[in-house]
ROSE-4610 file (N, C-alpha, C; in Angstrom, 1 decimal, always signed):
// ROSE-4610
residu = [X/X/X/X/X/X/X/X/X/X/X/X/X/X/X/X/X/X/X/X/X/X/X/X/X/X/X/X/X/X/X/X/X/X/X/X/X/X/X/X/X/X/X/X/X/X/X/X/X/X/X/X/X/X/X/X/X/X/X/X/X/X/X/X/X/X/X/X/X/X/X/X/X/X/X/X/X/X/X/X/X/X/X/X/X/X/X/X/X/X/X/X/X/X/X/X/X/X/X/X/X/X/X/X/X/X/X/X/X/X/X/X/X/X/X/X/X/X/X/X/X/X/X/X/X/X/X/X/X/X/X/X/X/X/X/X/X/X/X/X/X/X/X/X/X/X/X/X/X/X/X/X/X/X/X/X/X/X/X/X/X/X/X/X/X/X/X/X/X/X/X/X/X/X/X/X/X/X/X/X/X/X/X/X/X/X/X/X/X/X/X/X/X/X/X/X/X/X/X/X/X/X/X/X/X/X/X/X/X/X/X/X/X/X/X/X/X/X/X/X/X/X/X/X/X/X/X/X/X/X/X/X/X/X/X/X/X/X/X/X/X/X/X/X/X/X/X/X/X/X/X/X/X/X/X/X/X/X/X/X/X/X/X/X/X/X/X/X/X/X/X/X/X/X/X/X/X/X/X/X/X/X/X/X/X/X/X/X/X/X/X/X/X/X/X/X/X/X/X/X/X/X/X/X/X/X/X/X/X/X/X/X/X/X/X/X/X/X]
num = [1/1/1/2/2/2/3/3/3/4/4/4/5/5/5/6/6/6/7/7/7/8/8/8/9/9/9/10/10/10/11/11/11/12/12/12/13/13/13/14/14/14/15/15/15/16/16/16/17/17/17/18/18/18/19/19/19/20/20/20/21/21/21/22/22/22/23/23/23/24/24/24/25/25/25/26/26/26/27/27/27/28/28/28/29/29/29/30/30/30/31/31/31/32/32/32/33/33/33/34/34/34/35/35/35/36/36/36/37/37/37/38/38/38/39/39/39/40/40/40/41/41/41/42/42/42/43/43/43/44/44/44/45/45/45/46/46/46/47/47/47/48/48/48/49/49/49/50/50/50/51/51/51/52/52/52/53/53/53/54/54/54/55/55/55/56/56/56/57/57/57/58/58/58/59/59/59/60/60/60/61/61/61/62/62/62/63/63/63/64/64/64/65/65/65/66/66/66/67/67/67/68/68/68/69/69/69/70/70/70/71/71/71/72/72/72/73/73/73/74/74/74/75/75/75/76/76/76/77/77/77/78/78/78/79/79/79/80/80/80/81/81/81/82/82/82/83/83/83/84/84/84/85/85/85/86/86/86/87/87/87/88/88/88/89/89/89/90/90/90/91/91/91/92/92/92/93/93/93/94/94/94/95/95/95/96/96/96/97/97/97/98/98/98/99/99/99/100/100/100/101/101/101/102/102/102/103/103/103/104/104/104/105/105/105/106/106/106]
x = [+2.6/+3.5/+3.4/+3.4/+3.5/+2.0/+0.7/-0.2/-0.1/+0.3/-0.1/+0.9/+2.3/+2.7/+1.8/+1.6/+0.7/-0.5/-1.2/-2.2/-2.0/-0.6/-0.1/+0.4/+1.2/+1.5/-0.1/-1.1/-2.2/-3.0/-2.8/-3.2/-2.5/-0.8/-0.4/-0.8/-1.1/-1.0/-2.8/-3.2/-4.7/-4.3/-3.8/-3.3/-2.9/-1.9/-1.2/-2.4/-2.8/-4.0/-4.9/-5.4/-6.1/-6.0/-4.1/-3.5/-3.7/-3.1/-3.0/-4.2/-5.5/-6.6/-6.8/-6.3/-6.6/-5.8/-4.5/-3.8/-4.2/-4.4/-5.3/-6.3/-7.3/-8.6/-8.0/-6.7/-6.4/-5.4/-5.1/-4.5/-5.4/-6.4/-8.1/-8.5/-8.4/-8.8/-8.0/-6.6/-6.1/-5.9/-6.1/-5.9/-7.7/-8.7/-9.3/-9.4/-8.8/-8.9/-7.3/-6.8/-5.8/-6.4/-7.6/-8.2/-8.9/-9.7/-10.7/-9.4/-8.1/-6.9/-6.5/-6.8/-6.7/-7.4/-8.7/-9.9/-10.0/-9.7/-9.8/-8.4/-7.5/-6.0/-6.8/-7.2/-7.6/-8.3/-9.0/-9.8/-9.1/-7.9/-6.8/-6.6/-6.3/-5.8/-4.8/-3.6/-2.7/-1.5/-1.4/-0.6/-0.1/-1.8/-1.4/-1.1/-1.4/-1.7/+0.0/+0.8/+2.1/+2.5/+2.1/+2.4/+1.7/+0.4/-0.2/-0.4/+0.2/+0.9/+1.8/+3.2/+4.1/+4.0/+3.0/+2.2/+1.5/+1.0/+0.2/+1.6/+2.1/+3.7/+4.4/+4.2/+4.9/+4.0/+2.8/+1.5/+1.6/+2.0/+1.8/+3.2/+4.3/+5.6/+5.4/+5.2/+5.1/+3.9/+2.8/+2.0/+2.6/+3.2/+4.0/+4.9/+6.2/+6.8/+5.9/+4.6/+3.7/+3.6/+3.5/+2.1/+3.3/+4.9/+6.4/+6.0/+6.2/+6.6/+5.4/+4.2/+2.7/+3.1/+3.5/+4.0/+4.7/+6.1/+7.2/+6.4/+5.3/+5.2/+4.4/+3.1/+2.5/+3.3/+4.2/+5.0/+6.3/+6.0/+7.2/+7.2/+8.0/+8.3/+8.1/+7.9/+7.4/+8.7/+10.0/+10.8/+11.1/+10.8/+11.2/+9.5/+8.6/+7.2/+7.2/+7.8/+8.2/+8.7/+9.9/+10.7/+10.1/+9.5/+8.5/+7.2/+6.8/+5.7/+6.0/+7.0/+7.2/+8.3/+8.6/+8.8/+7.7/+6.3/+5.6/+4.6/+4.6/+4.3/+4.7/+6.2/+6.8/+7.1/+6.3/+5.9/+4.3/+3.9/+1.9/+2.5/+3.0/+3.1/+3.5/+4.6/+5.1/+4.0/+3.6/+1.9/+1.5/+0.4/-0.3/+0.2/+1.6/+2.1/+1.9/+2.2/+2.2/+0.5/-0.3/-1.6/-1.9/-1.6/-2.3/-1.9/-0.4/+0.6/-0.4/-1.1/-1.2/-2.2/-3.6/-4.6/-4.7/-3.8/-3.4/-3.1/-2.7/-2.2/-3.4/-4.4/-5.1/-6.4]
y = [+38.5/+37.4/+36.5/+36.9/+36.2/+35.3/+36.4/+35.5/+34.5/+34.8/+33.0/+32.2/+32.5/+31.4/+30.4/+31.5/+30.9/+30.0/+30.7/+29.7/+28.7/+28.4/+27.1/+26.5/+26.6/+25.9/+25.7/+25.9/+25.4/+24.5/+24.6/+23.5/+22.2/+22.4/+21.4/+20.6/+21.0/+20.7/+19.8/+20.4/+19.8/+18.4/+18.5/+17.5/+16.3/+16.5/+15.6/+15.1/+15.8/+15.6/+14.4/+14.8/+14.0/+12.6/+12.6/+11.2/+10.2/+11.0/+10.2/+9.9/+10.0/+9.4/+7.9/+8.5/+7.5/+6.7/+7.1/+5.6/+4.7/+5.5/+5.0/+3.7/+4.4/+3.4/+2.4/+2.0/+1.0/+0.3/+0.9/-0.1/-0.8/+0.1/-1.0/-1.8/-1.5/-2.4/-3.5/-3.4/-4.3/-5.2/-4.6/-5.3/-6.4/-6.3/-6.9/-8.0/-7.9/-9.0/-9.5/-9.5/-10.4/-11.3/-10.6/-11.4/-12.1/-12.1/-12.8/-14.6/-14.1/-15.1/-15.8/-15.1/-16.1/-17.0/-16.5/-17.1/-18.3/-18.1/-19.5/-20.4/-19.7/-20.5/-21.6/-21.0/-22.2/-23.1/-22.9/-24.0/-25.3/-25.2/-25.4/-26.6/-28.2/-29.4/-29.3/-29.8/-29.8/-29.4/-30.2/-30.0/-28.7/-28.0/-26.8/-26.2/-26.2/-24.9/-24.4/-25.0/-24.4/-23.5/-23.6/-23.4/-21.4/-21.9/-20.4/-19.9/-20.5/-19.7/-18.7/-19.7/-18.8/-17.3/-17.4/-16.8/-15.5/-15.9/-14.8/-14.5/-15.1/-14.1/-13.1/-13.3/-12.7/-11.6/-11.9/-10.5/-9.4/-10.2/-9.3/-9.2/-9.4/-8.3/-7.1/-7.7/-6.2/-5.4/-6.0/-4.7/-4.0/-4.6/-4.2/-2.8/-3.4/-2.1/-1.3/-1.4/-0.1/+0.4/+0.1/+1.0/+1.4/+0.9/+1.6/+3.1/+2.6/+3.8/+5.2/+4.4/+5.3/+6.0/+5.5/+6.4/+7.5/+7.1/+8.0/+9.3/+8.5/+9.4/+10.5/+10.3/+11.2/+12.5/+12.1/+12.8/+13.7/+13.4/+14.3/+15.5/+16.1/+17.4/+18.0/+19.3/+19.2/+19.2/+19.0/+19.0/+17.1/+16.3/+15.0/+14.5/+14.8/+14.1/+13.6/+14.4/+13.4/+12.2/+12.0/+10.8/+9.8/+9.9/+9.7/+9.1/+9.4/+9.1/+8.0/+8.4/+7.3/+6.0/+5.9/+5.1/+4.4/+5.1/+4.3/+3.5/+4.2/+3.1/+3.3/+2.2/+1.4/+0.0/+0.2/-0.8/-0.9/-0.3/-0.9/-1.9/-1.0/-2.1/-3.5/-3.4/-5.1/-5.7/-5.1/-5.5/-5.9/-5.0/-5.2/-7.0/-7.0/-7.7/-9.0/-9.0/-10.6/-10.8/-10.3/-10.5/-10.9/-10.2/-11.1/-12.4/-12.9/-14.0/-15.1/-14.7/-15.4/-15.7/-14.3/-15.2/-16.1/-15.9/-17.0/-18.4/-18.3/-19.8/-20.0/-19.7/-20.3/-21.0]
z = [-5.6/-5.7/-4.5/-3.1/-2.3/-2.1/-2.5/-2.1/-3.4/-4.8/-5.6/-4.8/-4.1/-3.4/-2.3/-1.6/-0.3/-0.9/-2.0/-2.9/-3.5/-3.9/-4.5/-3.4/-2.7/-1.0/-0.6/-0.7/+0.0/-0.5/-2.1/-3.1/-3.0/-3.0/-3.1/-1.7/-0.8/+0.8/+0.3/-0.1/-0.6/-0.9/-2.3/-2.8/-2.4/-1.3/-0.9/+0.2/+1.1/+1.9/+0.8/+0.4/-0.9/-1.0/-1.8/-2.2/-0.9/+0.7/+1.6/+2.0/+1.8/+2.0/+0.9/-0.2/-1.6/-0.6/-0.3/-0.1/+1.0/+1.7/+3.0/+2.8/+2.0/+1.8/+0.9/+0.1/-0.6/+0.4/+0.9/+2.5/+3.3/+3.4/+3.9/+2.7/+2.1/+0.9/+1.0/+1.0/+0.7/+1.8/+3.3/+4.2/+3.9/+3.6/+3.4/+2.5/+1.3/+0.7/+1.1/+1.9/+2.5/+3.5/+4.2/+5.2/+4.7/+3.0/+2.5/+2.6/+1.5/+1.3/+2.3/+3.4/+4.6/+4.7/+5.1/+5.0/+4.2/+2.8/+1.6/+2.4/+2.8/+2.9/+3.7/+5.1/+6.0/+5.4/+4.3/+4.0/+3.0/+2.7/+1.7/+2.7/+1.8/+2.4/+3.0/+4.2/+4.8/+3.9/+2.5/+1.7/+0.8/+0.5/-0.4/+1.1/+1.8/+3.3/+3.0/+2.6/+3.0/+2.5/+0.4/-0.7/-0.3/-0.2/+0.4/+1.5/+2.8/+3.3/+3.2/+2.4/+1.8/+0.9/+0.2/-0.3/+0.6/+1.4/+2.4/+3.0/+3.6/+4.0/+3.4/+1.7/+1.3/+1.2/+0.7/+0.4/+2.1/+3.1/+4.5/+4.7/+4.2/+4.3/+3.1/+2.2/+1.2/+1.7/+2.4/+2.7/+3.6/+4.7/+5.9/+5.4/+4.2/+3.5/+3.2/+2.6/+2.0/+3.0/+3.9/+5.2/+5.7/+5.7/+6.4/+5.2/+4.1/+3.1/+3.2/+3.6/+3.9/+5.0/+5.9/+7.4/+7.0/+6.1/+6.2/+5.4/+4.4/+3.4/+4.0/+5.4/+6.0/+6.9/+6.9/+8.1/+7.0/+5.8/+4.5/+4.5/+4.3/+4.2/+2.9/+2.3/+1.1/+0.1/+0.4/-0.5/-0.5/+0.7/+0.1/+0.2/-0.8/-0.8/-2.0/-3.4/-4.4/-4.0/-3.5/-3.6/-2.9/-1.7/-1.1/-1.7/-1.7/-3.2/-4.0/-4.5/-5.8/-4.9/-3.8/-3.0/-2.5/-2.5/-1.8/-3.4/-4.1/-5.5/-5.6/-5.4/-5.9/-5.2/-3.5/-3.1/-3.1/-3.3/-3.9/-4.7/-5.9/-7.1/-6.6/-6.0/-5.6/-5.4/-3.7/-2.8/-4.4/-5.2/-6.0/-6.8/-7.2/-8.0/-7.1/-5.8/-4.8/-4.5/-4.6/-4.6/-5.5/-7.0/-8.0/-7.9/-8.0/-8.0/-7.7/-5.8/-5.4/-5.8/-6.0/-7.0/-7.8/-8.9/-9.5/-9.2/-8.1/-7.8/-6.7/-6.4/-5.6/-6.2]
């Protein structure tokens, strides 16, 4: 009995090990095509520059909360890594949601 515990405590510890790499490399990810949106912003006439600005501000506060919620989420304990978790997508999704936005409008 004790060792299937210790074998599921080492699985789940996998697991989680795992997700926080996934999330990781979509945090680089995303920190890159923020720098691509920069990149097009500067090239944007004086007039739009503001519109996507605003835009890129909002895409780099919600990343800002992801990468808050990514912290809390590395350092969780195993009884708050659910809540945890689904706190941190549920700010991807936003991120995800202000990135398309902005594709769209550019």
């Amino acid at each position: 009995m004790a060792n299937q515990l210790n074998t599921s405590i080492a699985q789940n510890k996998d697991q989680q090990k795992r997700y926080k790499e996934q999330v990781k490399a979509q945090i680089d990810k995303i920190d890159a095509r923020i720098d691509e949106f920069r990149a097009k912003v500067d090239q944007v006439e004086a007039e739009g520059k503001l519109q996507y600005n605003n835009l890129l501000e909002e895409m780099m506060t919600k990343r800002d909360a992801a990468q808050r919620k990514f912290e809390s989420l590395q350092n969780a304990s195993e009884s708050a890594w659910d809540d945890l978790q689904k706190g941190f997508e549920s700010a991807w999704q936003e991120l995800d949601q202000s990135f398309q936005k902005a594709l769209q409008n550019f």
